[in-house]
Structure formats: structure tokens, C-alpha cells
C-alpha positions in Angstrom: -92.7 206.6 16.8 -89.4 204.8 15.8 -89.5 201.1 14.9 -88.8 199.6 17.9 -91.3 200.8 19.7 -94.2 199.8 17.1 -92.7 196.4 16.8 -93.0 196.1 20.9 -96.4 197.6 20.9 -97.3 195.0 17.9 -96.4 192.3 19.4 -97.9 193.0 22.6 -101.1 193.7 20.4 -100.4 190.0 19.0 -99.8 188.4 22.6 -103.4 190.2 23.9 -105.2 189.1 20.7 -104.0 185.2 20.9 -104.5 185.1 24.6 -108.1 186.5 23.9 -108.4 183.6 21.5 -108.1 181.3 24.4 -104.5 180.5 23.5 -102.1 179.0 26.3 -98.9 180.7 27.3 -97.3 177.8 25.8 -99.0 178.0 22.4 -98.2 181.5 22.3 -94.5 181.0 23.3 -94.1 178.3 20.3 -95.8 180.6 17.9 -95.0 183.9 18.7 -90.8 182.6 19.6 -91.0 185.5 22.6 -90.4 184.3 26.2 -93.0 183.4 29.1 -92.1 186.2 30.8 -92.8 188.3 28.0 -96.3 187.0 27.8 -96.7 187.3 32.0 -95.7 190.9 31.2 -98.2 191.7 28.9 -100.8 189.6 30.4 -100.3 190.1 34.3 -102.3 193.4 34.4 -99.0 195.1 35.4 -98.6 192.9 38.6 -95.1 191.7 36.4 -94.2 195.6 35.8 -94.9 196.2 39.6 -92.9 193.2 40.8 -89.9 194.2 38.5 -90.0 198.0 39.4 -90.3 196.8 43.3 -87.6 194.5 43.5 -85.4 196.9 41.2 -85.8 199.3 44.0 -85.5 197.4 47.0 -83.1 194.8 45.9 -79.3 195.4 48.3 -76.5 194.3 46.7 -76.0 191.5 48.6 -79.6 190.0 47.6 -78.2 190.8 43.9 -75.2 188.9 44.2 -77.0 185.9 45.8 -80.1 185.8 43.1 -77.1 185.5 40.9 -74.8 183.1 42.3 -78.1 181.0 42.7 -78.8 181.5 38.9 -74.9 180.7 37.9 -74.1 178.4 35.7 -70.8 176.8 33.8 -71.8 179.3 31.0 -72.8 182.3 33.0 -70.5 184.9 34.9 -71.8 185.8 38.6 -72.7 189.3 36.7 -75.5 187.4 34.7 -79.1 188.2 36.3 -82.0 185.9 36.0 -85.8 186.9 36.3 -86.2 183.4 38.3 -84.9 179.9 38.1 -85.1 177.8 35.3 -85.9 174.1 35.4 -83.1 171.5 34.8 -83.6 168.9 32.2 -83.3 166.0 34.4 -83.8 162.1 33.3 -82.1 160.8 36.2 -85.3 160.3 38.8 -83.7 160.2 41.7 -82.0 163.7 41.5 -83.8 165.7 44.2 -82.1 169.0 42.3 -84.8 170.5 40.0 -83.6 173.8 40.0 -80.3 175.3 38.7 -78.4 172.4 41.4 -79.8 174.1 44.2 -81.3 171.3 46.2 -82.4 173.1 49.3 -83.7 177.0 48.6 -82.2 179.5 50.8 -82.6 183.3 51.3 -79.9 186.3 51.9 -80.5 185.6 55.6 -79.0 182.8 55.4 -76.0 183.8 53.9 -75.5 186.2 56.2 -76.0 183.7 59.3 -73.4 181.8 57.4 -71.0 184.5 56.3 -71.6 186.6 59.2 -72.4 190.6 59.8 -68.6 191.5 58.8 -67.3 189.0 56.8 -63.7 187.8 55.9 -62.3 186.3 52.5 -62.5 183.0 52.9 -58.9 182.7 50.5 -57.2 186.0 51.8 -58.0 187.0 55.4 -59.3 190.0 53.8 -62.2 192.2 55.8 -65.4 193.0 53.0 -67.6 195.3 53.5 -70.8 193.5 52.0 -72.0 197.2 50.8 -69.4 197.6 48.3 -70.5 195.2 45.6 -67.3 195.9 43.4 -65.0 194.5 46.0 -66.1 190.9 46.6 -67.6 188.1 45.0 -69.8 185.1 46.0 -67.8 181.8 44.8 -68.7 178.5 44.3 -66.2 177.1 46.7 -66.2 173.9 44.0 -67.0 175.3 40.8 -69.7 175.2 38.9 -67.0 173.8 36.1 -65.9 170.8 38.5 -69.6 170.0 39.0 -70.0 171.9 42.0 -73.3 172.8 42.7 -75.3 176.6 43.8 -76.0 175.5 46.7 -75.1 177.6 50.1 -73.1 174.5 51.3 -70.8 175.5 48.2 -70.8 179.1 48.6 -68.2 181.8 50.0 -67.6 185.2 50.1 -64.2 186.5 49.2 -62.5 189.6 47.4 -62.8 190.1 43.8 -59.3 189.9 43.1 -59.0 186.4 44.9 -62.4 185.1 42.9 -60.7 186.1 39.6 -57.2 184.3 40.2 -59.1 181.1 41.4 -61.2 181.2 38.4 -62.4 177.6 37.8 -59.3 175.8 39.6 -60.3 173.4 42.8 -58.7 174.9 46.4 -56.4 172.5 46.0 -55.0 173.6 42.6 -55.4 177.5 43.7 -53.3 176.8 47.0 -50.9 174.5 44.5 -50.3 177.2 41.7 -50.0 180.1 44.8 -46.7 178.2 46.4 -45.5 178.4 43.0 -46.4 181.7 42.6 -44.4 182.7 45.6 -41.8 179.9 45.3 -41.0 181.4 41.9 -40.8 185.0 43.5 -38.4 183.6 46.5 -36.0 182.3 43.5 -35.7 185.5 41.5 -35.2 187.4 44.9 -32.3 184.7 45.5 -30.9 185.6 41.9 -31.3 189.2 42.1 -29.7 189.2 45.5 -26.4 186.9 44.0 -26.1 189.2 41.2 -25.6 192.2 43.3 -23.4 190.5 45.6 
């Protein structure tokens, strides 16, 4: 048995013992520095191993891509997958957002009401084909870096390429630096063309 697997199976052995000891999840989190989930895991009876080996199964891409847009954050990349939300710090009481700035919960159905059966880029034009992850990307229409929030008010489908050049910039800024993208291209068309003339 290598040392990894001992050190997994010891401290499962340490997570079972405390919890025997009448220890909360919370206690055992502080002093054992391993995650909740971690404890769920090894305390759940399995139900956490059978969740995570259903939902690994039956999971489409486009529930993937939505549990993760949900989950995104200024610091996290769409590609990033959560086990569940995580509560927000708040102090400010009025804040009805509690969870990752989603203020209303919604499911893959709705994104599909919203984005339809056969969806178009919202930037390009482009047709997706919502079964070919690799080719399109949920975005946060104002992002996450401009304070925009995860919720399906804020979120469109588009091609991967067209996500990747917007990046972080506002529409506005993303239609501003694509007219100089093209009026730059007009002008060394224009100079090429006088050269050869």
C-alpha cells in the first residue's frame, strides 16, 4: 500500500473516531484542516459516493457548463467545478444574494427556455450546437470582473472564440476595440492596395 493511500485511509479512520466522540462537523473541520465535504464523505454512509458517482454519470454538458458558470467567480475560470455553492460573506443586510451573486436559483431548463433548443452566439451570429462543449461558452454578459453577477439575467451562450476575445471587457468596450480591429484592417488594405498601384 503506497503512502497515499494509508494517509487517506488514516484520516478517514481519524474523521470516524472523532465523529464517534460526538464531535461536530465543525469541530472536526477546525481540527483535522480537511473540508466538510470530506467529512460528509466519510460519514454519509456512501449516500455522498453515490451522489457523486450519479451525477458524474448523468451530468450533459450543458448542466456542467451551467453548475459552473453558477459557481464562477472573479478568480475562477468557467472550467472550475464546484461540489455546491458556497456562502458569501455578506455584512450588508439588505443583500438578498447569499449565494455566489445568484439571487434567484435556476436550473438547465431554464437556460434552455432562455437560450433556446438551437442556439445562436449572442456576439457572432454563430449557430452552437449545445452538444459540443468545446465550441461555446456560457458568459457573464457583465462580468463577474465589472461586478456582474451569476445570475441567468447576466448569462449568454456564445462561441468559445468570441468568450475568449471579450475576456473581462463590458459589450461596449468589446464592440469599441472590434471597430478598431477592423478599422485597422481597412487601413493596411488601403496601404497595401496604394503600394501596388
Amino acid at each position: 500500500m503506497n503512502k497515499k493511500i494509508k494517509k487517506r485511509k488514516r484520516h478517514k479512520e481519524n474523521i470516524l473516531r472523532l465523529r464517534q466522540e460526538g464531535k461536530t462537523y465543525s469541530q472536526i473541520e477546525k481540527q483535522l484542516g480537511c473540508s466538510r465535504s470530506v467529512i460528509c464523505y466519510h460519514c454519509g454512509n456512501g449516500n455522498e459516493k453515490k451522489r457523486l458517482q450519479a451525477n458524474g454519470k448523468k451530468r450533459s454538458i450543458l448542466q456542467k457548463k451551467v453548475s459552473s458558470f453558477k459557481c464562477a467567480s472573479p478568480r475562477h475560470t468557467l472550467r472550475v467545478k464546484l461540489k455546491g455553492f458556497k456562502k458569501r460573506n455578506s455584512n450588508n443586510k439588505k443583500d438578498p444574494c447569499s449565494v455566489n451573486n445568484i439571487c434567484k436559483n435556476y436550473s438547465v431548463k431554464d437556460v434552455l427556455k432562455k437560450i433556446g433548443l438551437n442556439p445562436i452566439c449572442y456576439l457572432t451570429g454563430k449557430k452552437i450546437n449545445i452538444n459540443d462543449g468545446a465550441s461555446y461558452h456560457l458568459d457573464h454578459v457583465i462580468p463577474t470582473a465589472k461586478d456582474g453577477t451569476n445570475d441567468l439575467d447576466n448569462l449568454n451562450i456564445c462561441v468559445a472564440e468570441a468568450n475568449m476575445a471579450k475576456g473581462k471587457l463590458s459589450l461596449d468596450e468589446f464592440y469599441k476595440l472590434c471597430e478598431d480591429v477592423i478599422k485597422w484592417r481597412d487601413a493596411c488594405e488601403m496601404n497595401r492596395k496604394r503600394k501596388n498601384i
